[in-house]
N, C-alpha and C positions, 0 to 999 in steps of 0.2 A: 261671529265666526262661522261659517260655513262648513257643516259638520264633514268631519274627511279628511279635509283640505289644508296643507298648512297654510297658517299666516303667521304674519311677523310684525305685531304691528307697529304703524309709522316708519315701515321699513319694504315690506310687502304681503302686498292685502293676498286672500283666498282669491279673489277673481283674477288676482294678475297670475297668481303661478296654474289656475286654471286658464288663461292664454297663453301663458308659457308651454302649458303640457299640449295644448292644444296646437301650437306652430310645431312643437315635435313631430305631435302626430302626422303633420302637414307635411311631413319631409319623408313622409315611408314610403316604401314604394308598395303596389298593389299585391306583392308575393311576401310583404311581410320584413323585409331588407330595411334597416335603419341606417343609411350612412350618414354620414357630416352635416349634410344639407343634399337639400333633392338636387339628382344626377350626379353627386358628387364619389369620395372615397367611402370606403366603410372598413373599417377595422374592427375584429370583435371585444377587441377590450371595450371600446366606446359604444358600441352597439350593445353590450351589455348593459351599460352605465345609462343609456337611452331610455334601453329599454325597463327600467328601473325608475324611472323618473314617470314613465307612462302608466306604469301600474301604481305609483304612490301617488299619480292625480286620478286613477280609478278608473283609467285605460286599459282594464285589465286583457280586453281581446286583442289589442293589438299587440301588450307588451309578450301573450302566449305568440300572438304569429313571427314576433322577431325571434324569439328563442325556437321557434320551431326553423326557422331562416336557418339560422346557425347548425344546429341538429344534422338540418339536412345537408348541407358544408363540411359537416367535418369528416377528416380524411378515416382512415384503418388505423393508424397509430396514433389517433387521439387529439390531433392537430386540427389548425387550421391555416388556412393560407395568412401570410400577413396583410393583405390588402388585396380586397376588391372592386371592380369598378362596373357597374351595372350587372349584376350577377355571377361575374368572371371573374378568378383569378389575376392580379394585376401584379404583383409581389409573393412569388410562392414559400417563402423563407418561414421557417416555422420560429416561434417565438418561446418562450415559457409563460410568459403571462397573459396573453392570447388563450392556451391552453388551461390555463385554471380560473378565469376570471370569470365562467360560465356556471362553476359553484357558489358563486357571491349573488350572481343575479337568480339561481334557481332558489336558495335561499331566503333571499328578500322575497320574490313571489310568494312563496308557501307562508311565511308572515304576515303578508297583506293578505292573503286569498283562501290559503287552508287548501286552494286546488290542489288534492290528492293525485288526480289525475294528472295534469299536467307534470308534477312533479313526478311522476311515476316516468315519465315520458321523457324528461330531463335528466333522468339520473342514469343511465348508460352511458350519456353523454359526459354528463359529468366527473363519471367514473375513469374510463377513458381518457379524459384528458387529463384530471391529479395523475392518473398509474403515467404517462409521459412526466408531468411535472418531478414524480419522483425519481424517474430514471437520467433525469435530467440536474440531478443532486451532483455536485462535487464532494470530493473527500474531505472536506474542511467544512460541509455543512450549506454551504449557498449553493444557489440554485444556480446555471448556468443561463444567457438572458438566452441565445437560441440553438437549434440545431447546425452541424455541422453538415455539408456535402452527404457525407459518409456514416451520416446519424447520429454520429457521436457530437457528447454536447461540449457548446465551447466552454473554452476557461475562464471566459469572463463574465462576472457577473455586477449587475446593476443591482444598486442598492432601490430605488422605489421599487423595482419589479420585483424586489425580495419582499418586500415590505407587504405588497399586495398578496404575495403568493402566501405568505404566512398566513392572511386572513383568507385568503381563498379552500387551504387547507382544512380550516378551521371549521369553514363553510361546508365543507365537503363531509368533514368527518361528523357533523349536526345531520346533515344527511342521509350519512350513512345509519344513524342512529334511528331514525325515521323509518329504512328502510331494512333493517334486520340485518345490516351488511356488514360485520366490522372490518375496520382498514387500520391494522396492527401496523403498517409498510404507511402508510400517510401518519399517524401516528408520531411513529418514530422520526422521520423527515421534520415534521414541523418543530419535535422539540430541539433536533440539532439546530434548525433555521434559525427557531430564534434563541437559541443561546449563541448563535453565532452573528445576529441583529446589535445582539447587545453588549458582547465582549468583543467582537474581531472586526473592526472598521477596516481592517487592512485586508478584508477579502471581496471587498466591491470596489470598483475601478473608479476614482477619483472621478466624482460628479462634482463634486461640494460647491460649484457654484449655481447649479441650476436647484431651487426652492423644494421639490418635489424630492430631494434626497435630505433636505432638514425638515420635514414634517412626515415625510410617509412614516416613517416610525413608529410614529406615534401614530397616525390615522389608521396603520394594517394592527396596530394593537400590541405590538411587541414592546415596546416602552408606555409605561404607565404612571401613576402620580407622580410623585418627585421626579422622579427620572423623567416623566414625560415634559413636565412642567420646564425644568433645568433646560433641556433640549432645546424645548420655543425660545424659553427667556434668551436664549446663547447667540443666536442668528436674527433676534426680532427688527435690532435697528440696522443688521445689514440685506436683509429683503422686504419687509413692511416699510410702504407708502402713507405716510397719512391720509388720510381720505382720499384714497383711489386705490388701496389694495396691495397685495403682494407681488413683487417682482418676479418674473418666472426666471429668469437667472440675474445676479450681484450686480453686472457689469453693465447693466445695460437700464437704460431707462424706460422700461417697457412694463407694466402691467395688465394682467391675464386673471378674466374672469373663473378658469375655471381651476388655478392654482388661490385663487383668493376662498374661492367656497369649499375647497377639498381642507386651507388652513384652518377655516372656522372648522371643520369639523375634529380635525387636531385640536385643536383649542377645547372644544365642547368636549372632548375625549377624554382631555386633562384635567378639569374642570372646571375650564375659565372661560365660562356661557355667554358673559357678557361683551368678554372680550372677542368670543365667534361673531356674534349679532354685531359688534360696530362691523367687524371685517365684509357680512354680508351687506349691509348697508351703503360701504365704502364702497364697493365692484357693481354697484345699481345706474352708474354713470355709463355702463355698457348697456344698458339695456334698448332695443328699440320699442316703437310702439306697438308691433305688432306680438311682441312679448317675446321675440327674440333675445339673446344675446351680442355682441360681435367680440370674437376672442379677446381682445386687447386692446389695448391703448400705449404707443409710444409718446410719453406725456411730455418731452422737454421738443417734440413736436406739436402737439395736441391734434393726432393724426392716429386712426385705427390702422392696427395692424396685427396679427394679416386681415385684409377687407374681406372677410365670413364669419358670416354666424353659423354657429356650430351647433347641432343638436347637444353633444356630450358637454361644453360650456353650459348649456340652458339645462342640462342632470342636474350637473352639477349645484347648481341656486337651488332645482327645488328638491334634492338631497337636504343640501344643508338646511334649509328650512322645512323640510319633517325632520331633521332632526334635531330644531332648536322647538320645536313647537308640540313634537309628542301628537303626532294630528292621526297617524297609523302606528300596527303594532311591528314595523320594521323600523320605524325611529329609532332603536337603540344599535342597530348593526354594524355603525359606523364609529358609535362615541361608548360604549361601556365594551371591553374588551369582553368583562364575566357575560355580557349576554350571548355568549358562545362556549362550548365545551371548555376545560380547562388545556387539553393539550396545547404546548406549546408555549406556557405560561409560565416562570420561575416556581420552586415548589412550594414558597412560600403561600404564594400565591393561590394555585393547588388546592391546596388544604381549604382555603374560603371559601373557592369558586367551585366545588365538586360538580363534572359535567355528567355525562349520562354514561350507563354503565356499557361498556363492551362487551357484554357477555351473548349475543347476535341472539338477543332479543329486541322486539318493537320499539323502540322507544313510546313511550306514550306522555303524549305532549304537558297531559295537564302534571305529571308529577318532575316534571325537568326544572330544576329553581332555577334556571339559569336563562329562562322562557321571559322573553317582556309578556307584562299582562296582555292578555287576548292573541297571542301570536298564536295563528292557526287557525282563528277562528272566522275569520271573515268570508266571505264568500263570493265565489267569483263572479 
């Protein structure tokens, strides 16, 4: 095994997710911009998730120039545009999960890297965009998915983009711990979120046939054993493919690499490892040779669709395989809820996972139990 590096073996070797990471990189542009694929879109939820995939294959200078890309993008009120298209504004509409998903990937860096610095440099930003994500809170507890004309945020909310923002929060408030800053106001947000993940289905807008609203759940960490477990079992034979993966929505004969590797990591979250690794194994029929992905496969065609490979599809894989492989010390950020602060968590729960204290002191890394081994230590 190729020390670093995840592998999976008879499934995928160290050198394939290092050309995986390595056609990532192929796709950035020279300012640090991580879109879809070179000259294409970029979004920054997915340019996070990129850029995350780059610094777990030990990219770590490009994965700082994409987060410094973003930095330099975002607006006064913490936002960003929803889509870019060669540096420009393409879609100026601001999002909620756009705005928090930039604490998930500052996060995972400081796990793999210990960059003090960087992170130091990332947390204004970071800051910034949770204080929108909160004010972007509805009275019932979920988040609103964007901004309105007039600022104010809509009434609708999406369950995966709650899902994420729970652990974005999560993310943030780890952060903050790090950084002497308490966030009493993020705090409170995420424990309403997720008691409202997991008692009030009826305050996110009827997705239930697209995959990505029956496992975010579990994957942003707000449902957990039993519950987590119950969740997959409930939905498994109406979007899991036998060997070819998960359906990205019920209705349609289509399977999508990057809804198949986000499962496994649901699955590994819940604690059913094995049952992640067939799902990665299954979604390896997208792969090309130059370690690409391509999004999907419409199978009762045997026809890719849509015809792109996508950077955040190819995160995606080598996500799930550091987190099936334990190869870095960000392996756990996606699959053990406790390896993040307790906010947000039932109180049962709480009580086990004690996070780090608020009292706007430093956090310091080595006495946090809630720390995978070596998180922090690496070097960039």
């Amino acid at each position: 095994m190729s020390p670093g590096l995840p592998e999976l073996p008879g499934v995928l070797g160290a050198d394939q997710v290092r050309t995986t990471v390595g056609w990532i990189a192929a796709q950035q542009d020279p300012d640090g911009a991580l879109p879809w694929f070179r000259g294409g879109r970029l979004d920054p939820w997915d340019a996070v998730e990129a850029a995350m995939a780059l610094d777990t294959g030990g990219e770590h200078g490009r994965a700082a120039a994409a987060y410094s890309w973003l930095v330099d993008r975002q607006r006064p009120d913490g936002s960003w545009a929803a889509e870019y298209r060669r540096g420009e504004e393409s879609a100026p509409g601001v999002e909620s999960n756009h705005a928090g998903y930039l604490a998930v990937g500052a996060w995972h860096s400081w796990l793999v890297t210990g960059d003090e610095e960087l992170t130091g440099r990332l947390w204004p930003a970071v800051r910034r965009g949770l204080d929108l994500v909160v004010r972007m809170q509805l009275a019932g507890g979920a988040i609103g998915w964007a901004l309105r004309p007039d600022g104010t945020p809509d009434e609708t909310a999406l369950l995966t983009s709650n899902a994420s923002l729970f652990q974005a929060l999560r993310c943030g408030i780890a952060l903050a711990g790090l950084h002497g800053e308490a966030q009493p106001d993020w705090e409170l947000a995420v424990t309403d979120l997720g008691a409202t993940l997991r008692t009030r289905p009826e305050a996110f807008a009827d997705r239930s046939r697209y995959s990505m609203d029956w496992y975010y759940p579990v994957l942003g960490g707000a449902l957990r054993g039993a519950a987590a477990r119950d969740r997959l079992a409930a939905e498994w034979e109406r979007f899991v493919v036998p060997g070819l993966g998960a359906r990205c929505v019920a209705d349609r004969p289509w399977v999508t690499g990057a809804e198949t590797c986000e499962l496994a990591l649901a699955l590994a979250a819940a604690g059913q490892r094995d049952a992640a690794i067939e799902q990665v194994a299954a979604m390896q029929h997208l792969r090309d040779d130059d370690g690409s992905y391509w999004t999907g496969l419409v199978y009762a065609d045997d026809a890719r669709w849509p015809v792109e490979r996508t950077t955040w599809t190819a995160a995606a894989v080598v996500l799930a395989a550091d987190a099936l492989s334990g190869a870095t010390p960000a392996s756990t950020l996606f699959t053990d809820p406790a390896a993040l602060p307790a906010a947000g968590l039932p109180l049962a729960q709480d009580a086990d996972h004690a996070g780090p204290e608020s009292d706007g002191t430093r956090l310091d890394p080595a006495s946090a139990d809630w720390l995978p081994e070596g998180a922090g230590t690496g070097s960039p």
